[in-house]
N, C-alpha and C positions, 0 to 999 in steps of 0.2 A: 199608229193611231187608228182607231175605231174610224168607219166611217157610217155617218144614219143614215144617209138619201145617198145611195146609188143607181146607177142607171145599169138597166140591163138589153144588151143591144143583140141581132143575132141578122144573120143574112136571109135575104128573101128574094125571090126574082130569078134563080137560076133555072129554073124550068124554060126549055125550048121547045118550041113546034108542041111536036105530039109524047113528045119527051119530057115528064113531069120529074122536078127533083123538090123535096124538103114539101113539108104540110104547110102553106102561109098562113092557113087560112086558121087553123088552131096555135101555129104559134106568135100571131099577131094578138092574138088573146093576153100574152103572156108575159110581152116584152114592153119596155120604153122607147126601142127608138132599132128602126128595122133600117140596115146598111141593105138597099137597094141595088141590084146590079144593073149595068147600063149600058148592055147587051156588046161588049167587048171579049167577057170572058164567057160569060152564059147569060141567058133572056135576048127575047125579040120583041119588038115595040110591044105586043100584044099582053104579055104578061108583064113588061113594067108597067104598061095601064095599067092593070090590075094590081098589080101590089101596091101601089102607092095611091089607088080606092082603096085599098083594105085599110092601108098606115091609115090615112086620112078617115075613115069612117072610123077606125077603131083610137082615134087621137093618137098616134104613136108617130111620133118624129121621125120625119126622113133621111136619109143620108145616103149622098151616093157613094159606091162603094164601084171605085172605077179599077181600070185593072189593064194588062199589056192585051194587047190585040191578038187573042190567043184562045179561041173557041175550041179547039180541039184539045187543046193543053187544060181547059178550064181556068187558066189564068196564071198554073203554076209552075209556072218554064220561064227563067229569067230570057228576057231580050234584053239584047244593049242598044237601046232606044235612043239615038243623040237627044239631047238633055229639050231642044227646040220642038223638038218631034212630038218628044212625050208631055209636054204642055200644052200642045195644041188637042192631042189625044184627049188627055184629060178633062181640058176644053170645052171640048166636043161631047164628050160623056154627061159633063154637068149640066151644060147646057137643056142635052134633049132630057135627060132624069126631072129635070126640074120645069120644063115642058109640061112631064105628064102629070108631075103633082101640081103646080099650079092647074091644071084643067080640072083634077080631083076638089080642089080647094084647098089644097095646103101648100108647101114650098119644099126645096130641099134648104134644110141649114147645117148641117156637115158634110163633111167628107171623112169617108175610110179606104185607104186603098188597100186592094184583093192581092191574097195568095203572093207570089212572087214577088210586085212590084211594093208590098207592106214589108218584105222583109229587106229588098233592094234599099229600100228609104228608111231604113236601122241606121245604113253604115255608108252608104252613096250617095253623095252629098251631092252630085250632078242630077240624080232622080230624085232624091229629095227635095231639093230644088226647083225642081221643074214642075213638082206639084203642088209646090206652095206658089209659085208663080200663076199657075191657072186657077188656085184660087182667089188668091188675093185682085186678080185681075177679071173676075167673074163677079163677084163676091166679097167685097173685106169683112162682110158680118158673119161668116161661115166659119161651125168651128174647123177642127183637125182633130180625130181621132186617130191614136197608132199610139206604140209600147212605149211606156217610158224610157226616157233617156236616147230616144234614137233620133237622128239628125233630122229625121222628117219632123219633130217637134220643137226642137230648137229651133229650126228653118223659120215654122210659122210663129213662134213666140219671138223670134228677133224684128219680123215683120208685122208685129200688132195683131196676130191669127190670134183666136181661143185655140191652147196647145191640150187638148183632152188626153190622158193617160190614159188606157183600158191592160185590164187582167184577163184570161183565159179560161172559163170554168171545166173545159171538155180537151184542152191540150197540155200536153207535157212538158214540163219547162229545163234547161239544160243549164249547168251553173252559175254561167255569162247572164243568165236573164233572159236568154233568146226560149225560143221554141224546139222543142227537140224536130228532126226532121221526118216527113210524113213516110219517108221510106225507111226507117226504124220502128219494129216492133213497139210498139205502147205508146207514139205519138199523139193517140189520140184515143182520150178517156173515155169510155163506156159505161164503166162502175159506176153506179149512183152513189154508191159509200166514200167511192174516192174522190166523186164529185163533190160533193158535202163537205168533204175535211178539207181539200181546197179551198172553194169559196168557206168555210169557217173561216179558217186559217188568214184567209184577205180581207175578211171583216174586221179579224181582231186584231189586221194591221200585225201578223207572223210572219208575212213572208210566207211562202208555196216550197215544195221539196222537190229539188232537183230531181236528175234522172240517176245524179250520182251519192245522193241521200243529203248530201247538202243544203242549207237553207236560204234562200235568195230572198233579199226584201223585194216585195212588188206594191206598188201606190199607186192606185188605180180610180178612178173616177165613174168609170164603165166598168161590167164585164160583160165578155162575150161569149154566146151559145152560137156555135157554128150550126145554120139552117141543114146542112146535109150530113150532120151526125149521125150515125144511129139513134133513134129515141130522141132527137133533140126536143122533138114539144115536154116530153117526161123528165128530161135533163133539164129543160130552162122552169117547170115548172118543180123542180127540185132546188135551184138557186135562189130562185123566188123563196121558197119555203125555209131554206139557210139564210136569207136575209132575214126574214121574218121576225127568226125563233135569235137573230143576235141583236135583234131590237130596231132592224132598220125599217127603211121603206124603200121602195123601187120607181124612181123618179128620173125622166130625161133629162140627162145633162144639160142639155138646150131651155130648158125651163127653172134650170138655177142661174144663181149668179154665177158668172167667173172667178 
């Protein structure tokens, strides 16, 4: 099924020091609801100020987007985090994120978790777990974004969480539904043509084409333009424009109903 008001979400905040990554500042333009990082994987206090002045000046809802304690890895190197550990971790992420947006004037009301520890909470029900616990214990009005059908979403819909599905407009999908892996050639989409007939394809409620030509249904509420893509401001302002032209609009999840 078609969907009319979709939200289009993308990361922001991993710029560190003097070391700048992704344009916020044009793709805050562009999006509904910018997954924040919380300086675990990438960003220092400095730049989550700043991103979440930009969300908040530019009305786009916050989401912290936490991740394993993994700066050098950028977040994408699974740890085996005992399940206490990584709730406190997370914790602590939400906490100070929502820190710096309340001093901006807004809040965080989701949560995404990054790289590794979003795919870990597909299928590890010990980290999945432990991130529904730190929210629900921070937070029970916060939604959960993460992939359909994966135990981090069950977790917070058995616990009364809003369980948000998000689709992929810039990543390759493998016939499971999962993501192809970022060390496989063609993980991650470039093409604007290919970007296009994907999110088409998730508007009109087809389902996205595997790696293995396959067709996977995806039901998605979100999608998402990853901030450090090549072109992501031209990429997210190309989904925008696939929404458009299949009659939707681009609306934060956080500002519908559940």
């Amino acid at each position: 099924m078609a969907v009319p008001v979709i939200d289009l979400n993308a990361d922001l905040g991993e710029s560190f020091g003097r070391w700048t990554l992704g344009d916020d500042a044009a793709l805050i333009e562009v999006i509904s609801s910018a997954n924040i990082a919380c300086g675990f994987h990438a960003g220092d206090p400095s730049t989550l100020r700043r991103s979440c002045e930009l969300a908040a000046g530019a009305g786009v809802a916050i989401g912290a987007q936490v991740a394993y304690r993994d700066l050098a890895g950028f977040g994408r190197r699974f740890i085996d985090v005992a399940p206490d550990e990584l709730r406190d971790d997370v914790l602590y992420q939400l906490g100070a994120l929502d820190g710096f947006a309340r001093a901006a004037g807004s809040r965080v009301t989701y949560l995404k978790p990054h790289g590794a520890l979003y795919h870990a909470a597909v299928g590890n029900a010990g980290q999945a777990k432990a991130i529904v616990d730190a929210v629900r214990t921070y937070d029970p009005t916060l939604a959960v974004l993460g992939q359909p059908g994966s135990l981090l979403l069950k977790e917070a819909a058995a616990v009364g969480l809003r369980a948000v599905p998000e689709a992929f407009a810039d990543r390759q999908y493998t016939a499971d539904g999962g993501l192809l892996s970022r060390s496989r050639p063609g993980a991650v989409l470039t093409d604007q043509a290919r970007i296009a007939e994907q999110v088409q394809r998730l508007m009109a409620g087809e389902g996205v084409i595997a790696d293995d030509g396959s067709v996977v249904p995806v039901s998605a509420e979100s999608i998402c333009v990853h901030g450090d893509t090549p072109g992501a401001v031209e990429i997210a302002k190309t989904v925008r424009t696939v929404i458009a032209a299949s009659g939707g609009s681009v609306q934060a999840f956080t500002n519908l109903p559940s």
